[in-house]
C-alpha positions, 0 to 999 in steps of 0.5 A: 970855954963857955962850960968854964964861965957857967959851971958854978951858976945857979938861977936865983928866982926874982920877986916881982914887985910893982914899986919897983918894977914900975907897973903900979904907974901904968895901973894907975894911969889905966885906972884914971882913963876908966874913970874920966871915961865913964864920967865923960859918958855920965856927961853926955847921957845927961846933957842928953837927958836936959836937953830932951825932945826939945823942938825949937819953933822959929817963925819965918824969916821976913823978907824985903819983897813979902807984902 
């Protein structure tokens, strides 16, 4: 029966295209994490860049009972 359904099938070969496959979405989506990844890193090596060997000096907390 199943010699029947398939005696006259010949495979066609598909394209693949993106568009309309829909896998130019996720390139785009991988792509925009790369960029906000690498500009997150840019951020924090600058604000470590500002912020140095910056050392803050306080002065001793008085208290009530010092003479």
């Amino acid at each position: 029966m199943a010699d029947d359904l398939f005696k006259d099938y010949v495979p066609e070969i598909l394209e693949y295209d993106q568009e309309i496959d829909g896998m130019a979405d996720f390139e785009l989506r991988d792509e925009r994490l790369k960029t906000k990844e690498n500009l997150i890193e840019k951020i924090r090596q600058a604000k470590a860049k500002a912020k140095g060997n910056q050392t803050t000096f306080r002065q001793n907390i008085r208290t009530e009972n010092e003479n």
